[in-house]
TILO-140616 format. One record per residue (C-alpha): residue in one letter; x, y, z. Coordinates in steps of 0.5 Angstrom, whole numbers, plus 500, padded with zeros to 3 digits. Layout:
# TILO-140616
AXYZ;...
//
This chain:
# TILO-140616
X376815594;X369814597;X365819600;X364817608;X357816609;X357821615;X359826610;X353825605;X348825610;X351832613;X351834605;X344831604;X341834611;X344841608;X341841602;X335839605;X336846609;X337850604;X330848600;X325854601;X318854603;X311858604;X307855608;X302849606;X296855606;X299858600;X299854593;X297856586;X291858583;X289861591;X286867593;X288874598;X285878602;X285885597;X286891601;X289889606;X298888608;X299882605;X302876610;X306871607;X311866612;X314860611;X321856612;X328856609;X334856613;X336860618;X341866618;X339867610;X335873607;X329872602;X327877597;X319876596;X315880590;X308879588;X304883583;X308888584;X309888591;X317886594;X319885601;X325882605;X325876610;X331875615;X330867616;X330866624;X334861627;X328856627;X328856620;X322861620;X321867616;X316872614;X314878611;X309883610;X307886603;X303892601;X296892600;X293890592;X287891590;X282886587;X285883581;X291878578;X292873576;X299874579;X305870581;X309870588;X316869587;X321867593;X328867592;X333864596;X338859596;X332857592;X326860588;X319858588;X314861584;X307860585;X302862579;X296864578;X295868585;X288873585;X287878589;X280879592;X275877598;X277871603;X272868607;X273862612;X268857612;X267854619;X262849623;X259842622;X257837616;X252842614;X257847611;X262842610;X256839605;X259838599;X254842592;X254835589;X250832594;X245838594;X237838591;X241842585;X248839585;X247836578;X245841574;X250846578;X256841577;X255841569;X253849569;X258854566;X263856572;X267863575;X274861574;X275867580;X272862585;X277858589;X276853595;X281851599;X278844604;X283845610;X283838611;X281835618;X286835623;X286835631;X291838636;X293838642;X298844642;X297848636;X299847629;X304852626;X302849619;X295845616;X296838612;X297839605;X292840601;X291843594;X287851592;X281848587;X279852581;X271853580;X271848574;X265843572;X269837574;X272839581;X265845583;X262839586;X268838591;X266845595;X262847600;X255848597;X253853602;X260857600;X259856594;X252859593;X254865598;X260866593;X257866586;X251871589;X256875591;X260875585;X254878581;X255884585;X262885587;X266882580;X272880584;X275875586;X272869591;X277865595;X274860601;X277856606;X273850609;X275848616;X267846618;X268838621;X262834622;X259834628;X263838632;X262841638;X263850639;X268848645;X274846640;X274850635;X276855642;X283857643;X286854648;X286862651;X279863650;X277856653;X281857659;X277864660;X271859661;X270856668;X267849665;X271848660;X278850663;X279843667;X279839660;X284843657;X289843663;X287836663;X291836657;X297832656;X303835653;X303832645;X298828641;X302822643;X300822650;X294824649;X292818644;X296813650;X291816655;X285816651;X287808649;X287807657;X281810658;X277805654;X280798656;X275800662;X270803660;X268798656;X269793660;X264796666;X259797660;X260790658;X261786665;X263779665;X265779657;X272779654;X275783649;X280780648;X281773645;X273773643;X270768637;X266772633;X264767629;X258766631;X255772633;X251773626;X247766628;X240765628;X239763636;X239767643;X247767643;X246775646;X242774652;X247777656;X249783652;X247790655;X243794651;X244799645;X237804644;X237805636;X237810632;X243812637;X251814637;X254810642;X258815644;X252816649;X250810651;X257809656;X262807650;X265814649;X270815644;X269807642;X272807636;X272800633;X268793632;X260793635;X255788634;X248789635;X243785635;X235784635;X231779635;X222779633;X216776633;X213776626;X206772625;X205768618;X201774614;X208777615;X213772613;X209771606;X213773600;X219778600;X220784605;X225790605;X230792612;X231798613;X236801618;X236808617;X244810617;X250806620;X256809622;X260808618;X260801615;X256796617;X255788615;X248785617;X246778617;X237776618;X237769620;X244768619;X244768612;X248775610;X244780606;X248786606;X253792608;X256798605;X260803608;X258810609;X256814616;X251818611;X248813607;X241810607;X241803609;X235798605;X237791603;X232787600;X230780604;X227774599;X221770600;X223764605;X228769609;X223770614;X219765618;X213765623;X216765631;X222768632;X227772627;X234774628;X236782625;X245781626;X250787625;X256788625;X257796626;X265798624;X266805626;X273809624;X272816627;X268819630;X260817632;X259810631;X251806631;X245806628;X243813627;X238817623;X231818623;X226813626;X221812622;X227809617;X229804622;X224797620;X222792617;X217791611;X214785611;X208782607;X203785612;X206792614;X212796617;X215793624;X218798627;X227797629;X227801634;X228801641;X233797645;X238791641;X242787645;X251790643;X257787644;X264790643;X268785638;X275789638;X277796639;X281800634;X287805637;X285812634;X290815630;X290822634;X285826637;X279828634;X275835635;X271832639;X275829644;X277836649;X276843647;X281846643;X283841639;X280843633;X282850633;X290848634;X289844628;X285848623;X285854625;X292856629;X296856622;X292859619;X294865624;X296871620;X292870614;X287877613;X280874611;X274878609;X271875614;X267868617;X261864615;X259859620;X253854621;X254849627;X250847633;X247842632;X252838636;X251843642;X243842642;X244838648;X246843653;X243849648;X243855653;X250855655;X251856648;X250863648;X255865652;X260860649;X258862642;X259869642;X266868647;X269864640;X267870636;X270874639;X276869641;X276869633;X277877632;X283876636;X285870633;X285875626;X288881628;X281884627;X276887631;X270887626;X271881623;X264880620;X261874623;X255872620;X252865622;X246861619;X241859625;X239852625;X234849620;X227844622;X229838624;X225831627;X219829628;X213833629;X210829633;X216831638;X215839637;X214842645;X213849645;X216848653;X223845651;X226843645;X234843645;X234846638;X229850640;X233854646;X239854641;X236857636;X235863641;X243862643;X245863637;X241869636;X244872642;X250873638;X248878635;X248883641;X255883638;X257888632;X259886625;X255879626;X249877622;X244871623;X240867617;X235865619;X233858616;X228855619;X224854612;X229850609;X230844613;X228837613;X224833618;X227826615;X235829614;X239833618;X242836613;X237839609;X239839601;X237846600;X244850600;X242855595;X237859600;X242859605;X247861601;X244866598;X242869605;X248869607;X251872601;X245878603;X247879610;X255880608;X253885601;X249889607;X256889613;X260891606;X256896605;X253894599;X246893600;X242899604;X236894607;X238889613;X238882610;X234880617;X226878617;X222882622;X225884629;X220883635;X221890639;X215889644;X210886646;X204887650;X197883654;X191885654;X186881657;X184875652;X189877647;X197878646;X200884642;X207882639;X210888636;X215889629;X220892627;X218891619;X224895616;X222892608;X214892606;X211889613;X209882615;X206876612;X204870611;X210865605;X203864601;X198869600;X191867604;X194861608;X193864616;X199864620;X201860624;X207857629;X205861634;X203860641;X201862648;X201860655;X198864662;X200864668;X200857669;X206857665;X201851659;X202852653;X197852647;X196854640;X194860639;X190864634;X193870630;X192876627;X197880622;X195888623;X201892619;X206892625;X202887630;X200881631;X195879636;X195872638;X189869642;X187863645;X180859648;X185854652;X188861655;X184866657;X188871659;X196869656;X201872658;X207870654;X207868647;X212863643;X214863635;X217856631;X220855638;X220847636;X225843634;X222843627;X218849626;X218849618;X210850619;X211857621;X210861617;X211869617;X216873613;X217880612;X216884605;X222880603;X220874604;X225872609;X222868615;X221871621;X226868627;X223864633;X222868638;X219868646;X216874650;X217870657;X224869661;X222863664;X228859665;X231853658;X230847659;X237845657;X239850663;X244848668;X247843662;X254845661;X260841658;X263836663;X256836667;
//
């Protein structure tokens, strides 16, 4: 007799039903929290009741009629390896559970920043590891309602195959504070590159705020929706940035060619991300094109494109004859042209910009987009004439597209969880509008806390590294500048800790490959809130200031060994004042013990004074006794340039 297939799928459904499952959060080789109750939740079917043991400790679970259960288990010390068992209409074991310190690693690329790519990853790579440092990457998925569980994603063992995988920042962090504490480490990375603070919000927390509450009530009610909503958006806006070109049923065959084919175009400043230059949220296929003069000198013999970086794949033709394409929104773009390639008059420089997520363009430093012909560099930048090809649907939201979606994605289901506390290295994103950053930045702090059930949750933060050009450096107003102070506002909060890293940066790169130095002051900062380290882990803290005349006194607290310069004998510098003009000039300075007096023959008679506050102030050059650099800092309150800029404005 045959079994009706009605009733195999009944039976199917029923054993599906009856599996048991721990959320995806906890898997084998993982870390948690030491001295804290234990919290462990996940599905099974409803009415029955779970039995749960880990290192000794047991408790039970009644499964609600959702299907969702959860226990809390008595605190562990550091230790293991353990094994948590479930028991049910199933048993699950995981094996290999230590107990120790949890830190979650939140913010942008630069803690996102795998070791491997680091100025020491090699020899890290290939060095012996702590089989007690574990890393779970959450991978990257934005919501438009919070998620009960993050996507699938494995707990990594410190090994020398897989080490490179993790954040380099929490990793140097981590291996420093396994030198003092020798327990377990676990991190969980949740940083997603250039995302901005206002996702990682709580819908809650977001709603508080009088500029962010519009976006999120604009919300729709699933990603679903919200992917609609956003494709219908798109259609017109593209069509008003490219008036009177189609974009559908267009041949693009020809667009690589050597001739004025784009005159009509509307125009691209590169470097540059798109997102800004009226195609928001455009995911897809954009050409960009430039055409330039060249003399004879310049065309005999071979020559080199270089197009900073593409994001995120490019294919690029000169003179319609391809010469390259490679994918990768962080790799450098240089592509050798031979002899012939170029001519005297008019050449054409086609490319063909494919971007799957995120920021699309050229982008990078300036100095890297060019040509280098026979008779010197010619510079690219500046306008190139663009076109939309084709539009790709998005998959989903992405962090960036409303406030909130990045904490419903990553951070919801991870509620319940104990950490030791939260390491975070983010605001380049937000540079744009730098003084709304404080209040936002420390609203999300304290968003967390409440998130985590815990009031004094260390949150200890990396304020921004030198970055771009020094000749952009304006002492009256640079973003990153103004959202170095705050960041530093932060710390009028409790439990919060700020790493200074203004010496660690690169005027070329954004991300800085010196993650060890970050790391490391992290890691100083924590053994300092944990009690572990009697000193702060901070440079010296500006605690008055005073005009006198022809001079200005700024005064110090130096806690460890005083103020100096990073290398004995060189003069200080960073340093600026202005008078009551409000005109800034460079100033001498005088390092006395707690004191230092700064000076003018362009002011006589300053009233205020200005420290590293540029965009890239890695030539400022002050530490305490320690060695750490002494944070930017401004004596005046004159109003931020980025004042007034808030998100939505």
């Amino acid at each position: 007799m045959k079994t009706p297939i009605s009733l195999l799928l009944a039976l199917l459904a029923a054993t599906a039903q009856a599996e048991v499952h721990l959320a995806e959060v906890f898997g084998e080789h993982m870390v948690l929290q030491r001295d804290r109750p234990l919290n462990i939740w996940g599905r099974a079917t409803p009415g029955k009741t779970l039995g749960i043991d880990l290192g000794g400790r047991s408790g039970t679970a009644h499964v609600g009629a959702d299907g969702r259960w959860r226990v809390q288990l008595a605190p562990l010390p550091a230790g293991g390896p353990h094994r948590l068992v479930v028991r049910g209409d199933e048993t699950v074991v995981l094996n290999d559970v230590l107990i120790g310190d949890v830190w979650l690693l939140g913010g942008q690329s630069n803690m996102e920043w795998p070791l491997a790519q680091t100025d020491t990853g090699p020899q890290e790579v290939a060095s012996p590891q702590n089989a007690r440092l574990r890393h779970l990457r959450v991978p990257l998925r934005a919501s438009v309602t919070p998620e009960a569980e993050i996507a699938p994603a494995p707990w990594v063992v410190a090994e020398p195959g897989r080490v490179g995988e993790f954040s380099a920042v929490g990793y140097h962090f981590a291996r420093q504070m396994q030198t003092v504490q020798g327990i377990p480490i676990g991190l969980i990375g949740t940083a997603w590159g250039g995302s901005m603070l206002e996702t990682w919000m709580s819908r809650e927390a977001a709603l508080r705020d009088p500029d962010l509450a519009p976006a999120v009530r604009a919300l729709p009610t699933d990603n679903a929706a919200f992917t609609a909503a956003l494709g219908q958006r798109l259609l017109p806006r593209v069509a008003a940035w490219q008036k009177g070109l189609p974009l559908d049923g267009v041949d693009a065959t020809g667009w690589s060619a050597a001739a004025d084919i784009d005159a009509d175009w509307p125009m691209l400043e590169a470097p540059g991300n798109w997102e800004g230059q009226g195609l928001a949220d455009v995911d897809g296929v954009v050409w960009m094109r430039k055409r330039i003069e060249l003399q004879p000198a310049q065309v005999a013999g071979a020559a080199q494109l270089h197009l900073a970086k593409v994001d995120d794949c490019d294919e690029v033709w000169v003179n319609g004859r391809k010469v390259g394409g490679q994918c990768g929104w962080e790799q450098a773009r240089h592509y050798p042209l031979p002899a012939g390639l170029l001519r005297a008059g008019s050449n054409w420089i086609a490319v063909r910009v494919t971007d799957t997520g995120g920021g699309g363009g050229i982008h990078g430093n300036g100095a890297d987009l060019r040509l280098d012909t026979a008779a010197g560099p010619v510079s690219l930048v500046g306008a190139w004439h663009a076109r939309v090809e084709k539009l790709v649907a998005a998959g989903g939201p992405v962090a960036n597209n409303a406030p909130a979606l990045g904490h419903n994605g990553l951070i919801a289901p991870l509620q319940g969880l104990s950490v030791r506390g939260v390491l975070w290295y983010q605001g380049e994103e937000n540079a744009g509008r730098a003084a709304a950053y404080a209040d936002g930045f420390k609203r999300l702090i304290q968003d967390w806390r409440r998130q985590f059930a815990d009031p004094g949750l260390p949150f200890l933060f990396v304020q921004l590294a030198s970055w771009m050009p020094m000749a952009e450096n304006r002492p009256d107003g640079n973003g990153w500048a103004e959202l170095r102070a705050s960041q530093a506002a932060a710390l009028s909060l409790p439990h919060t800790g700020m790493a200074t890293a203004i010496d660690v940066g690169d005027t070329a790169d954004i991300h800085p490959r010196n993650k060890r130095t970050v790391g490391q002051r992290l890691a100083a900062l924590a053994m300092h809130e944990l009690g572990l380290r009697a000193a702060p882990a901070t440079g010296p803290r500006l605690t008055g200031h005073q005009a006198r005349g022809g001079e200005i006194e700024l005064r110090f607290d130096t806690t460890v060994g005083g103020l100096r310069t990073a290398r004995a004998g060189e003069p200080a510098r960073g340093f600026f004042v202005a008078g009551a003009d409000r005109r800034w000039a460079p100033a001498q300075a005088r390092l006395d013990g707690d004191r230092i007096v700064l000076s003018s023959p362009a002011v006589p008679a300053p009233v205020a004074a200005r420290y590293a506050w540029v965009n890239n102030a890695s030539e400022a050059n002050v530490v305490g006794g320690e060695g750490l650099p002494l944070p930017p800092l401004r004596t005046d309150d004159w109003p931020l340039q980025s004042a007034g800029r808030r998100y939505g404005r």
